[in-house]
N, CA, C and O atoms as a CHARMM CRD file, in Angstrom:
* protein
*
  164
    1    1 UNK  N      0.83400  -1.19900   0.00000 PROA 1      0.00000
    2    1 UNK  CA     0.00000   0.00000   0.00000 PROA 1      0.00000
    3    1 UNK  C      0.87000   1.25200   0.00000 PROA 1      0.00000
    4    1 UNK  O      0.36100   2.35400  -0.20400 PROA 1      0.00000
    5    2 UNK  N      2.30000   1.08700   0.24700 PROA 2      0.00000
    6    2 UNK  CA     2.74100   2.34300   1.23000 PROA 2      0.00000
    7    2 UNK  C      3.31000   2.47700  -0.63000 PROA 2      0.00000
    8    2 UNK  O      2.76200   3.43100  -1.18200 PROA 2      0.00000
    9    3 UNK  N      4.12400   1.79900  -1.41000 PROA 3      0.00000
   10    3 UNK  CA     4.38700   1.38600  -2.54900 PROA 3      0.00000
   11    3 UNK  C      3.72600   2.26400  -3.75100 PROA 3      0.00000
   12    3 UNK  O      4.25100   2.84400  -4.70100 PROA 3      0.00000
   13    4 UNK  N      2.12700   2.11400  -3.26500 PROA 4      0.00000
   14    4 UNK  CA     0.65700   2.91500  -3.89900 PROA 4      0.00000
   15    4 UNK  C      0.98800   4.05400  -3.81400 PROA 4      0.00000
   16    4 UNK  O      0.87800   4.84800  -4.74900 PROA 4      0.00000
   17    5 UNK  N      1.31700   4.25700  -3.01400 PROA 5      0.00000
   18    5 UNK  CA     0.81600   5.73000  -2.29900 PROA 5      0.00000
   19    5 UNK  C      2.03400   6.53100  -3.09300 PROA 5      0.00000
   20    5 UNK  O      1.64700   7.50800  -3.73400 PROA 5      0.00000
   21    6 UNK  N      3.19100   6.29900  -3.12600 PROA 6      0.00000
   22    6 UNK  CA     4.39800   6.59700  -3.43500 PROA 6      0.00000
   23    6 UNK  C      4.74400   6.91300  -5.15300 PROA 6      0.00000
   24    6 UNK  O      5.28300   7.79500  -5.82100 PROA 6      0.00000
   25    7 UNK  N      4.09300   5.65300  -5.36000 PROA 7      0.00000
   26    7 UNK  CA     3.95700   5.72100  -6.64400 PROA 7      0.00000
   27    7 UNK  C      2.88700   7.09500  -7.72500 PROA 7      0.00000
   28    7 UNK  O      3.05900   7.72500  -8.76800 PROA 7      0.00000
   29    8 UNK  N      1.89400   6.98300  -6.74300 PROA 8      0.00000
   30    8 UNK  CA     0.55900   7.74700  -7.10500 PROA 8      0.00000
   31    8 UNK  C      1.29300   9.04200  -6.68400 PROA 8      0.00000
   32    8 UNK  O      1.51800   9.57300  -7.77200 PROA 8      0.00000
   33    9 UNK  N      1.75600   9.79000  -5.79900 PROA 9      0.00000
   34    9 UNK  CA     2.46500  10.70100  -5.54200 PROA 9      0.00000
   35    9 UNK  C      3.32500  11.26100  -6.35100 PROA 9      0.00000
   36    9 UNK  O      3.36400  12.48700  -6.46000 PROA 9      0.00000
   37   10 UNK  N      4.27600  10.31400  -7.15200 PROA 10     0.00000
   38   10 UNK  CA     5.43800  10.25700  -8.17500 PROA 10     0.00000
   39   10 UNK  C      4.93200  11.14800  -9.65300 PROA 10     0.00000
   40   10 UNK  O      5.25400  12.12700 -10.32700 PROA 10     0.00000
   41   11 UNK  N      4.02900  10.16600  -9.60200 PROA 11     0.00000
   42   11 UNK  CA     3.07900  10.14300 -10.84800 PROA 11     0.00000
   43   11 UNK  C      2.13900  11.48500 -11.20100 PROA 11     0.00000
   44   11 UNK  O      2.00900  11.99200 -12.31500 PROA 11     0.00000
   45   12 UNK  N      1.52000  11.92100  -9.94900 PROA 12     0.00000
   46   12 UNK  CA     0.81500  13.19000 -10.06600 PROA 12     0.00000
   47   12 UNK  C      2.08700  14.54500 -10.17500 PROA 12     0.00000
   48   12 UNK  O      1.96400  15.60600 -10.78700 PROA 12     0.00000
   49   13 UNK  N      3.14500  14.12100  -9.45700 PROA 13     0.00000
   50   13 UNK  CA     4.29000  15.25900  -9.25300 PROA 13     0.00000
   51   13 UNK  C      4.13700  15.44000 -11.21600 PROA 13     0.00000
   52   13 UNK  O      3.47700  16.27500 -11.83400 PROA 13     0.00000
   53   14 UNK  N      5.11300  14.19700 -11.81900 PROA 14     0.00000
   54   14 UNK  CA     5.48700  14.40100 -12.61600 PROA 14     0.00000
   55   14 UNK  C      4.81100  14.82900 -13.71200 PROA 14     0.00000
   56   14 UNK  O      5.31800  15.09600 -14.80200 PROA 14     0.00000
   57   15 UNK  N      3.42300  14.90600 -13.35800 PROA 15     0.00000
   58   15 UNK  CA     2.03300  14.81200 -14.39000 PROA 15     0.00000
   59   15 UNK  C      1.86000  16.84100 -14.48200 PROA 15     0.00000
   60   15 UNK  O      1.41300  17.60300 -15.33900 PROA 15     0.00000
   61   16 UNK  N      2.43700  17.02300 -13.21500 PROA 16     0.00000
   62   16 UNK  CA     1.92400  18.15900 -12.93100 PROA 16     0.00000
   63   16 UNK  C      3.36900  19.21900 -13.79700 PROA 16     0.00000
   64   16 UNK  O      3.14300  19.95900 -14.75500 PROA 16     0.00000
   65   17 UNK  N      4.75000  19.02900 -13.17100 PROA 17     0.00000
   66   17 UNK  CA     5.92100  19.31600 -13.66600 PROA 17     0.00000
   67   17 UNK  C      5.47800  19.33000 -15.96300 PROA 17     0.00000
   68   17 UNK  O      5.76300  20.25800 -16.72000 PROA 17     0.00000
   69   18 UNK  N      4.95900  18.34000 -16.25700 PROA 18     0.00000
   70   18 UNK  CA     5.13900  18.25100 -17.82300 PROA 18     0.00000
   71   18 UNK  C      4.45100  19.41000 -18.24300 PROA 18     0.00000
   72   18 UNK  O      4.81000  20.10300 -19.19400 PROA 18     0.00000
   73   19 UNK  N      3.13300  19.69000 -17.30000 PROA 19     0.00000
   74   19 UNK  CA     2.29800  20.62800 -18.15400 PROA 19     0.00000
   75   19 UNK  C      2.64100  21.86700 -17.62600 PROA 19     0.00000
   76   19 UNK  O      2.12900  22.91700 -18.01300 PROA 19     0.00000
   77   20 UNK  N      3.63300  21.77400 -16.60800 PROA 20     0.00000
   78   20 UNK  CA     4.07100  23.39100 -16.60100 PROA 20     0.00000
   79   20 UNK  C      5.15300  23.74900 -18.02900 PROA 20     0.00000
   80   20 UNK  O      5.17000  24.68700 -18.82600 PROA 20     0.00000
   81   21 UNK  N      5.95200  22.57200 -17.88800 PROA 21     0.00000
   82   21 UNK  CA     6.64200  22.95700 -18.67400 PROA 21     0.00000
   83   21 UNK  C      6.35800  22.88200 -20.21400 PROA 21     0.00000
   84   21 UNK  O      7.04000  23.58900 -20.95600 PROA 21     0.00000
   85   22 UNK  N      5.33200  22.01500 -20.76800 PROA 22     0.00000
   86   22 UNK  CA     4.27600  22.13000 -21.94700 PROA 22     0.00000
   87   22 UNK  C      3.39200  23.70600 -22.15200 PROA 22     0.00000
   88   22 UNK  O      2.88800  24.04300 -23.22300 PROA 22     0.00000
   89   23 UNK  N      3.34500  24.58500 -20.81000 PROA 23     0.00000
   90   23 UNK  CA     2.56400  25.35300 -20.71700 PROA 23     0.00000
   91   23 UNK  C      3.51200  26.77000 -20.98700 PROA 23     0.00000
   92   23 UNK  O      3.16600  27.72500 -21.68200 PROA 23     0.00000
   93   24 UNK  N      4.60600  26.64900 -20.35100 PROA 24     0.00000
   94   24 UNK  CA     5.75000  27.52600 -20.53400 PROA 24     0.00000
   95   24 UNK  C      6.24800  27.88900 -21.66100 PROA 24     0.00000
   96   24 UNK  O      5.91800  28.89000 -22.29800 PROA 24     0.00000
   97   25 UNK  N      7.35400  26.80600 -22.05800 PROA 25     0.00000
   98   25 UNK  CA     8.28500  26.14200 -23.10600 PROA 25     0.00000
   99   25 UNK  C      7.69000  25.94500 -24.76900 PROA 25     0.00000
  100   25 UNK  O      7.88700  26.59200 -25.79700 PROA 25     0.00000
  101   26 UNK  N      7.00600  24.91500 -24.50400 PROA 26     0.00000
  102   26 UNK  CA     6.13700  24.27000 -25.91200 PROA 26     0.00000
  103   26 UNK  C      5.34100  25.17400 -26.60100 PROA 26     0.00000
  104   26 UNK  O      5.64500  25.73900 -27.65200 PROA 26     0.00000
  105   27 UNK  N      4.38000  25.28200 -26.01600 PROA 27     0.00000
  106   27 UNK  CA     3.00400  25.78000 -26.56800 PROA 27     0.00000
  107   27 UNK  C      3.19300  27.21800 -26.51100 PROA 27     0.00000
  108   27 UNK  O      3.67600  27.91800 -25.62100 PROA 27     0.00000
  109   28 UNK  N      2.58200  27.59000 -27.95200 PROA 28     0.00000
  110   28 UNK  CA     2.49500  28.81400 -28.15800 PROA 28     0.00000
  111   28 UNK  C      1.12800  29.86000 -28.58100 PROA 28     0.00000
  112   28 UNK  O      0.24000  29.19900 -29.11900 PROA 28     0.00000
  113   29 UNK  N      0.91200  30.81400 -28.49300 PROA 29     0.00000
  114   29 UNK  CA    -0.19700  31.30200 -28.47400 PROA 29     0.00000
  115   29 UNK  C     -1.00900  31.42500 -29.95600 PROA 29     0.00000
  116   29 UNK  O     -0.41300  31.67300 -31.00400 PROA 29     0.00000
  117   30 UNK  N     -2.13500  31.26000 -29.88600 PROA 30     0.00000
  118   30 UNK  CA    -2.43000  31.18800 -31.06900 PROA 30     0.00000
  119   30 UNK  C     -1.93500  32.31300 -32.45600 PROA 30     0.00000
  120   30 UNK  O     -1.72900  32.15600 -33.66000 PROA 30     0.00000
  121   31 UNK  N     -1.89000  33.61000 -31.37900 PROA 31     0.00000
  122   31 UNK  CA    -1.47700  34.72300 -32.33600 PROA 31     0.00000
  123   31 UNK  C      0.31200  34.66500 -32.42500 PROA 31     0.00000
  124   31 UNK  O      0.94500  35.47700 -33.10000 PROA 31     0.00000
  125   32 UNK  N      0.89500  33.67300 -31.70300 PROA 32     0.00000
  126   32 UNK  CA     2.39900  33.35100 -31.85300 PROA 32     0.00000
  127   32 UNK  C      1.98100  32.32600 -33.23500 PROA 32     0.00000
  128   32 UNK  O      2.59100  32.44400 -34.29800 PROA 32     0.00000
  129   33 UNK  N      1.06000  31.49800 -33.08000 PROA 33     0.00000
  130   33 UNK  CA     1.23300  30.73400 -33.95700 PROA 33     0.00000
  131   33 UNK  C      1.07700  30.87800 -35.17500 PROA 33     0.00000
  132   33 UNK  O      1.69000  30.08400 -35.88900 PROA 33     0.00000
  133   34 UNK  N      0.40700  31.69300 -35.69000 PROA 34     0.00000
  134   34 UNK  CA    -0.63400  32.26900 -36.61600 PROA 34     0.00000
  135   34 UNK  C     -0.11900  33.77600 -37.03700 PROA 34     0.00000
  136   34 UNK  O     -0.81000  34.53100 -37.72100 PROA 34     0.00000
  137   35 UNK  N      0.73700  33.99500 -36.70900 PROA 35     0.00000
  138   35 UNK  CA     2.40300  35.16300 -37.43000 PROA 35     0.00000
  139   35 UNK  C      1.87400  35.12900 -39.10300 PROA 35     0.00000
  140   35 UNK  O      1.92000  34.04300 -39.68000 PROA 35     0.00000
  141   36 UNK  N      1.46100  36.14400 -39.72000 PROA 36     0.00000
  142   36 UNK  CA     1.51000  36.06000 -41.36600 PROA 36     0.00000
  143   36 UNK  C      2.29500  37.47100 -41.18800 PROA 36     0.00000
  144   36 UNK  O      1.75900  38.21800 -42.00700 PROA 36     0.00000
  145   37 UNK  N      3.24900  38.14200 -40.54800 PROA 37     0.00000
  146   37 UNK  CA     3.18200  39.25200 -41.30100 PROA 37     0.00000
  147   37 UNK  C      4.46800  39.23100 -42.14800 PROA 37     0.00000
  148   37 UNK  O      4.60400  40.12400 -42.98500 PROA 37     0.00000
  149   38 UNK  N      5.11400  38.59800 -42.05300 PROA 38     0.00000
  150   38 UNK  CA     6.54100  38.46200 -43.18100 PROA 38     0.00000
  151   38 UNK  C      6.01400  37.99900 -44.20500 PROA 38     0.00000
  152   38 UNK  O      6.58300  38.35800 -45.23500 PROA 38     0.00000
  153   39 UNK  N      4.63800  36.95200 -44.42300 PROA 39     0.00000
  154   39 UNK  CA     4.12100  36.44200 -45.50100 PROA 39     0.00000
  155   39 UNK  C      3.98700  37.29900 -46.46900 PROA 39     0.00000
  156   39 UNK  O      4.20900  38.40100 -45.96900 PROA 39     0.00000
  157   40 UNK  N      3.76000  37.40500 -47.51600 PROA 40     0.00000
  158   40 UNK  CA     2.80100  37.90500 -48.83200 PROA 40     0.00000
  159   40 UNK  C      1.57100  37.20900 -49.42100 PROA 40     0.00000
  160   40 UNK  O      1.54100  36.41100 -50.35800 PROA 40     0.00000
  161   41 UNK  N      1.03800  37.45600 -49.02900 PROA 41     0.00000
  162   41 UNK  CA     0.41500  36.73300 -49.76800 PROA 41     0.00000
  163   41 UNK  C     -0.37600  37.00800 -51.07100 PROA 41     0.00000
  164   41 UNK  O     -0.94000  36.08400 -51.65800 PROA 41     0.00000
């Protein structure tokens, strides 16, 4: 049980750590994403 607990603990840490750094780092804003002004179109 104690094993459970440890594990489930591990698991939420690291669950939590990805989407900061998915939230930070990665992902970008739609108007970051969506940039035309060097384009011509």
């Amino acid at each position: 049980m104690k094993a459970f607990l440890i594990g489930t603990i591990v698991a939420v840490a690291l669950a939590t750590a990805a989407a900061l750094v998915l939230d930070n780092e990665v992902q970008r804003t739609a108007e970051q994403h969506y940039q035309t002004g060097a384009v011509r179109l």
